[in-house]
C-alpha positions in Angstrom: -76.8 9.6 -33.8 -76.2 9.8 -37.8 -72.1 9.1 -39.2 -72.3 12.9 -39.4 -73.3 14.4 -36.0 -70.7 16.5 -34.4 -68.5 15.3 -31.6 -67.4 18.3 -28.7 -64.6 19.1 -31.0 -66.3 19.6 -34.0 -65.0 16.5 -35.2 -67.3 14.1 -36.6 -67.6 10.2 -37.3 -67.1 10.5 -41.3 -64.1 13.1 -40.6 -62.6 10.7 -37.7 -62.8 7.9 -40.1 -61.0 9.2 -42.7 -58.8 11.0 -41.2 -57.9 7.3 -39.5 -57.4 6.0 -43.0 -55.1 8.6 -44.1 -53.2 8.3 -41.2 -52.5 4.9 -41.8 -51.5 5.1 -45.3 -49.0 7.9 -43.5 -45.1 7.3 -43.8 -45.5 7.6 -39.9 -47.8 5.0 -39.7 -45.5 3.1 -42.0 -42.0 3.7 -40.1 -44.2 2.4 -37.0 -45.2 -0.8 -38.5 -41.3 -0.6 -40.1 -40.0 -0.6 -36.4 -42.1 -3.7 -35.9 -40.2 -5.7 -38.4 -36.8 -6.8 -39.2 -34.0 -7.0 -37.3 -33.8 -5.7 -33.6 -31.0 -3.5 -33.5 -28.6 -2.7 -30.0 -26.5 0.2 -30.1 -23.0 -0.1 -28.1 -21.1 2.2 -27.5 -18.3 1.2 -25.7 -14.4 3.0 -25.3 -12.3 0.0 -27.5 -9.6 2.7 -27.5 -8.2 4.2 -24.4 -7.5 3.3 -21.0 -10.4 1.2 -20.5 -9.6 -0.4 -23.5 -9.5 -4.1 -22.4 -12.2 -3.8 -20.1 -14.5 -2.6 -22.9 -13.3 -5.3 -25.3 -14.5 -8.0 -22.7 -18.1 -6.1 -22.8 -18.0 -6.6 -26.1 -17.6 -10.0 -25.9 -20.1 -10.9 -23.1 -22.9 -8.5 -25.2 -22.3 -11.1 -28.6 -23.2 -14.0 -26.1 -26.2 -12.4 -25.0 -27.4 -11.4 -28.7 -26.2 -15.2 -29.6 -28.3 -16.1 -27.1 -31.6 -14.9 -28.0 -30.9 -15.4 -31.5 -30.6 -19.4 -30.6 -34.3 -19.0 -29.0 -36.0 -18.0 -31.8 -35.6 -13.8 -31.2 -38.8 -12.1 -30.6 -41.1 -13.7 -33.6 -38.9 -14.6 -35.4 -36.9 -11.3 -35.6 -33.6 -11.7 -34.4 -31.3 -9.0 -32.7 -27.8 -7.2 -34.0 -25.0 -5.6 -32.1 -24.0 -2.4 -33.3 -20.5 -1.4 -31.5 -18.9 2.2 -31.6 -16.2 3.1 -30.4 -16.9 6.2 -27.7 -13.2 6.5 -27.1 -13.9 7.5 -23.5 -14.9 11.2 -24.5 -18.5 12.5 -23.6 -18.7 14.1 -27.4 -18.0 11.6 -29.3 -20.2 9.0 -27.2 -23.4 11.7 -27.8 -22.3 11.8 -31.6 -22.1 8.1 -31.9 -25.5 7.8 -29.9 -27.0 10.0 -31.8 -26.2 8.6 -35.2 -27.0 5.0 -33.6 -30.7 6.4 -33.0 -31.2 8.6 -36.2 -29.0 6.9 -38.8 -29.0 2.9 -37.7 -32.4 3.0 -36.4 -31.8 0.7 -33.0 -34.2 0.2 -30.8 -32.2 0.3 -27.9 -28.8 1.2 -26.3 -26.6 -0.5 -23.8 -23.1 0.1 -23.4 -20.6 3.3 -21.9 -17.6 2.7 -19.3 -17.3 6.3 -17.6 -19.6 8.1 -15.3 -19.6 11.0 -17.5 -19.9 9.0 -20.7 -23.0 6.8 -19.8 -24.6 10.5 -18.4 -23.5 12.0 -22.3 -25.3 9.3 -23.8 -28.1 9.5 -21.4 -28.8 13.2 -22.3 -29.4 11.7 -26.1 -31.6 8.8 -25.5 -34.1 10.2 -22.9 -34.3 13.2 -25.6 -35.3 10.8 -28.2 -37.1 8.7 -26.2 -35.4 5.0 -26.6 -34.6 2.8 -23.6 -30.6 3.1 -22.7 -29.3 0.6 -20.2 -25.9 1.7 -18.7 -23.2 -0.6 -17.8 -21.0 1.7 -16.0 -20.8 2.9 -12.3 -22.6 5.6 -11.5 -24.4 7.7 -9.3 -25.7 10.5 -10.8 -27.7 8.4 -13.4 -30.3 7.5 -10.9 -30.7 11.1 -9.5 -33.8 13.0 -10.4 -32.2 15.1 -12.8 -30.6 12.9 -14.8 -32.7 10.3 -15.2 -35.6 9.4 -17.2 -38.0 6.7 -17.6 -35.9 5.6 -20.5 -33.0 4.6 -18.5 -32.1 2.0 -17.0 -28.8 0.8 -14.7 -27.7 -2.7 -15.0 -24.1 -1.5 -13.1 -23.6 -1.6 -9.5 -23.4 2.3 -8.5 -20.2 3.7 -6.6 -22.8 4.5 -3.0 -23.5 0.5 -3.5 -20.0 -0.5 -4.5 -18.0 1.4 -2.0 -20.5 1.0 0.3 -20.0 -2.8 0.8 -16.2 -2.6 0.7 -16.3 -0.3 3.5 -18.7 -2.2 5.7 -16.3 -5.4 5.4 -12.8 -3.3 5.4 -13.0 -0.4 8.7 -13.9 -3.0 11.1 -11.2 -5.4 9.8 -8.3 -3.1 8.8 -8.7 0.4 11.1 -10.4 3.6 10.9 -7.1 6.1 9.5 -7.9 6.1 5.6 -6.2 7.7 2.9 -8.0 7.7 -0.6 -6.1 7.7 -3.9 -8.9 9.4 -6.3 -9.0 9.6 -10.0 -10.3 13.1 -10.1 -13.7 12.6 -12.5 -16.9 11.7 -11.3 -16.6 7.8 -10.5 -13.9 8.7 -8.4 -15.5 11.1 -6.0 -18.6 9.4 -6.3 -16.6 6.4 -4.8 -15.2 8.2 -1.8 -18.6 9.8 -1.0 -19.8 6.1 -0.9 -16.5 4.8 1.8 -17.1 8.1 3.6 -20.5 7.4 4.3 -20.2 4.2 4.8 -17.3 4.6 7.3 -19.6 7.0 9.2 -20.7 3.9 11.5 -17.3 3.0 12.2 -16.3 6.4 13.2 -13.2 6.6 9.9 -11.3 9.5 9.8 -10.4 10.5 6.0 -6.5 11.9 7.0 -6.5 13.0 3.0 -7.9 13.0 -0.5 -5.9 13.3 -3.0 -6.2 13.4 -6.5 -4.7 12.4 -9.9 -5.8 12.5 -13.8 -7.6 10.1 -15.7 -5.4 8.3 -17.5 -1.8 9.1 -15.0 1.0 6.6 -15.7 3.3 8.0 -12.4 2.3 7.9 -8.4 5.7 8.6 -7.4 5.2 11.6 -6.4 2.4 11.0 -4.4 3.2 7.8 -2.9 5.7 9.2 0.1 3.4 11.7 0.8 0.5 8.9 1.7 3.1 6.7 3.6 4.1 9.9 5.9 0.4 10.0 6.4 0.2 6.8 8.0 -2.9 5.6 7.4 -4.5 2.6 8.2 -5.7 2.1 5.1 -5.2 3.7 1.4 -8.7 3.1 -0.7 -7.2 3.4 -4.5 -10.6 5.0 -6.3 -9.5 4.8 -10.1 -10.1 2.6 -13.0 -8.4 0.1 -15.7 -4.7 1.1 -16.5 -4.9 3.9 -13.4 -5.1 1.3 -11.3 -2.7 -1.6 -12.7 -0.5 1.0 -12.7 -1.2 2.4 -9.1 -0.8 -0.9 -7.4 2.2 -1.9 -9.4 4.2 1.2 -7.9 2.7 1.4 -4.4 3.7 -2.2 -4.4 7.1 -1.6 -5.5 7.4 1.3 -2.9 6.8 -0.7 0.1 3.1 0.4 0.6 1.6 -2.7 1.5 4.5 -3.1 4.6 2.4 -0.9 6.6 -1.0 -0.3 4.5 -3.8 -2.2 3.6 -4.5 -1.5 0.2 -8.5 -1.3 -0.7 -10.4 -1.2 -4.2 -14.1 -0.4 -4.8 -13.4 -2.1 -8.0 -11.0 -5.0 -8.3 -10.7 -5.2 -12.0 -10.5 -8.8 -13.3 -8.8 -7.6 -16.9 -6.2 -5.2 -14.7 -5.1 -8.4 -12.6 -4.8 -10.9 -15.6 -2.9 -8.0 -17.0 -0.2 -6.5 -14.0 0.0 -10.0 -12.4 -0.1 -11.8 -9.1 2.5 -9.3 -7.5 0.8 -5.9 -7.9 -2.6 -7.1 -6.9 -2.0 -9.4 -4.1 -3.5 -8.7 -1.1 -5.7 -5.8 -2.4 -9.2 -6.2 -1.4 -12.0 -4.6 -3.6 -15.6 -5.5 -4.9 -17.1 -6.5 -8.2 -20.6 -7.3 -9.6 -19.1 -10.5 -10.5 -16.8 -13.1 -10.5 -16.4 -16.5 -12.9 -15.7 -18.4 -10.0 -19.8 -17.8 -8.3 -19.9 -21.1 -11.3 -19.1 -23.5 -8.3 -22.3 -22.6 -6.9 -24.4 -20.6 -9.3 -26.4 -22.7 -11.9 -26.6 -19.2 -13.9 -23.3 -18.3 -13.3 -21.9 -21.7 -14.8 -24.4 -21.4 -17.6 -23.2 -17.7 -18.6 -19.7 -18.6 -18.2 -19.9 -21.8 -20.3 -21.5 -20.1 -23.3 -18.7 -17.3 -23.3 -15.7 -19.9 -23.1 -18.0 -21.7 -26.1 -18.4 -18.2 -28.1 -14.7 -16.9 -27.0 -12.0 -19.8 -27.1 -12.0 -20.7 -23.5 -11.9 -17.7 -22.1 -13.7 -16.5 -19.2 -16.1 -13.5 -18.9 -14.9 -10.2 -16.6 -16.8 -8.6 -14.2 -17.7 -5.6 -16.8 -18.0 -8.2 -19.6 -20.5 -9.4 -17.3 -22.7 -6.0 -16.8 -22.9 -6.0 -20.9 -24.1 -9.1 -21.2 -26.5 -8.8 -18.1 -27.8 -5.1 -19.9 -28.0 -6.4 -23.6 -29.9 -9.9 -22.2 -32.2 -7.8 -19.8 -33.7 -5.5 -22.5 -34.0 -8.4 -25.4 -36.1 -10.9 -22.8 -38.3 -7.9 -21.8 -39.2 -7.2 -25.6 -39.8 -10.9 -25.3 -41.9 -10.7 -22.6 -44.1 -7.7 -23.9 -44.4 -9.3 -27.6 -42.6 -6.2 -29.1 -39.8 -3.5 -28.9 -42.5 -0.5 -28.4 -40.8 1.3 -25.9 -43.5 1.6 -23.5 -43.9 -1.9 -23.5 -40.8 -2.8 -23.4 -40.6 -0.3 -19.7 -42.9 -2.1 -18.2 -41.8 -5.3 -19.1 -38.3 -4.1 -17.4 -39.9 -2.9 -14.5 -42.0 -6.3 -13.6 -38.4 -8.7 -14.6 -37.1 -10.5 -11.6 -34.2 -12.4 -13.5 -31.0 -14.6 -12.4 -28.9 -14.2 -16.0 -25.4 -14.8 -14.3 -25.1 -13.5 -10.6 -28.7 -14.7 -8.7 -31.4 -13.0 -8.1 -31.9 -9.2 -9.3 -34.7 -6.8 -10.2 -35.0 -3.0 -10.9 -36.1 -0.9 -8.6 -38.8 1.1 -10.0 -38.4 4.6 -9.1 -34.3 4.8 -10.6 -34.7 1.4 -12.2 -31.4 0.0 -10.7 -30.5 -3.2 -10.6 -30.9 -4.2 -7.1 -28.3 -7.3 -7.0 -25.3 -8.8 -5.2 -22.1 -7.0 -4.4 -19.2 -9.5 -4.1 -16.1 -8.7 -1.6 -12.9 -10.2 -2.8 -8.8 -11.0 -2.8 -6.5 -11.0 -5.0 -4.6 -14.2 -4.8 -1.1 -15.1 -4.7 -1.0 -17.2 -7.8 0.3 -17.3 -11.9 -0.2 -14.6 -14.0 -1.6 -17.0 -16.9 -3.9 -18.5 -14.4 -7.3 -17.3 -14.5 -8.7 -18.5 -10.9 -7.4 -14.8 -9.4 -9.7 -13.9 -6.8 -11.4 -15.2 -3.5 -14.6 -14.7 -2.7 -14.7 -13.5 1.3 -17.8 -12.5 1.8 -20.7 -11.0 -0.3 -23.5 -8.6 0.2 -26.7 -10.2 -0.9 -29.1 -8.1 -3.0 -31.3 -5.3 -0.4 -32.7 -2.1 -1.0 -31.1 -0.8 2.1 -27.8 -0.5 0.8 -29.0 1.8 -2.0 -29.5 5.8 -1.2 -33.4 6.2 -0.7 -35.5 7.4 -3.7 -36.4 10.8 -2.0 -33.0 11.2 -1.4 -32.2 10.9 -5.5 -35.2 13.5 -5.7 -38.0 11.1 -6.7 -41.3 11.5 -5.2 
């Protein structure tokens, strides 16, 4: 065959050749290589102003260690990695705008951050659109459905059908079967009760009433009698950051724990270092993590040490954690796969079995969630300044059982 015979589409060898060269010389071949080189760039978009404020300022903090972290170790090549933090301000608008200028004007190669259902799903709709890797460090169900998701997304949170799940298993045969549910009405509120109401389904729980309040609702006192006339054996408090500080500060101070065991999906570290011993104690809830996991965790004691290093002595939340667990996960894959090429880096995320802070987790390929822990604990009876809060009572190790099924999130 001569450089000139004709391929099936009329192409041939010379014409291939050159058309090659050209291509190369391209400014798309050139942005490509561009990509390659300099500085590896993480967008975060995160609410720093809101009611989720302190919470997202503790991500913040655990993402820098991370990006420190990596930086230490050489980066990828050489190329080390920058945080670029927006503020989302808890509105799914303004988290796509800030995504989307992230990816178009900044250039990053990745995204982690968000600390709403609907926020991380806003953002979502942006990155899978593009095509660059977003892993979401918020609770969420809908993120791993079908429809939602993409092979660009990742979830390094617990979900609510995990969280929920495994507070529910350790509360209804402990505490009774009569449940009342205080519900912040958005989507990781109702996501949360679905995940107690199926979970209670084994114990035979009877939900006597759900009812609802605002995002961001700063009085229960209206709604407080009505849930101690119910008489429930329990009241499961679904909300989030100052919601809940100030839910358990006035069910406390209306006498609600006399008769009612108080339950949390999430027991926020940042909302009990903020409302104090009195509000919180007693409460039992779940988190992805806890500082104290150090007294028997070699990663745990690692993580925490670098943050109290980076951060004055402080100690990392159990969001803060999820950032730096999201940020960490997506620089050692580019590691791992020699480059931030998306592709590569998918797959890279895919095979990772890591222990970063918490033990053992991997994603699941078909949603890629994080298949990890879920820890059940207390609030203690102690200071308000000190920052040992929490007991540990019992913990659900990671297992694919305790996630909904991948046909049932409509994957094939």
């Amino acid at each position: 065959m001569t450089e000139d015979t004709k391929g099936p589409h009329g192409w041939n060898r010379r014409k291939v050749l050159g058309a090659g060269a050209a291509l190369a010389a391209s400014p798309f071949m050139f942005n490509i290589a561009r990509a390659q080189e300099g500085p590896i760039k993480v967008g975060f978009p995160v609410p720093l102003t809101g009611p989720y404020g302190a919470e997202a300022q503790d991500q913040v903090r655990a993402a820098e260690v991370a990006i420190a972290e990596f930086n230490e170790g050489g980066g990828l090549n050489g190329r080390k990695a920058e945080l670029l933090v927006r503020d989302d301000r808890l509105n799914p608008g303004e988290a796509a705008t800030r995504a989307l200028e992230l990816i178009e004007n900044d250039k990053v190669q990745f995204i982690v951050g968000s600390l709403s259902a609907a926020v991380q799903l806003a953002v979502n709709n942006v990155t899978k659109a593009r095509k660059v890797l977003y892993n979401s460090i918020s609770q969420s169900d809908a993120i791993n459905e079908a429809a939602d998701f993409s092979r660009y997304t990742f979830h390094e949170a617990l979900n609510p059908h995990m969280t929920a799940g495994a507070v529910g298993r350790y509360a209804f045969p402990k505490f009774g079967k009569k449940v009342v549910f205080l519900t912040a009405d958005y989507a990781y509120g109702h996501e949360m009760v679905r995940g107690f109401q199926e979970a209670g389904k084994a114990f035979g729980v009877e939900t006597l009433a759900d009812i609802r309040h605002p995002l961001g609702a700063t009085d229960f006192s209206a709604l407080l009698p009505r849930i101690q006339a119910l008489k429930p054996d329990i009241l499961a408090i679904s909300n989030f950051g100052r919601d809940q500080q100030i839910a358990l500060k006035q069910a406390t101070d209306f006498g609600v724990k006399k008769s009612i065991k108080i339950i949390t999906p999430i027991l926020l570290y940042t909302g009990r270092i903020a409302a104090g011993a009195q509000a919180f104690e007693g409460v039992t809830g779940g988190t992805s993590y806890y500082y104290g996991l150090e007294s028997k965790l070699p990663s745990a004691k690692a993580f925490n040490d670098r943050f109290r290093k980076l951060h004055g002595g402080r100690v990392p939340s159990d969001y803060g954690s999820l950032a730096y667990g999201g940020v960490k996960t997506l620089l050692m894959a580019a590691k791992a796969a020699g480059t931030t090429e998306q592709e590569a880096v998918i797959a890279a995320m895919e095979a990772l079995k890591y222990d970063y802070y918490k033990g053992p987790q991997y994603y699941r390929k078909c949603d890629h969630q994080s298949v990890q822990s879920v820890l059940i604990i207390e609030s203690k009876a102690a200071a308000a300044n000190d920052p040992d809060v929490f007991n540990i009572v019992a913990t659900d190790e990671p297992n694919e059982a305790n996630l909904r099924t991948c046909q049932a999130l409509g994957h094939s």
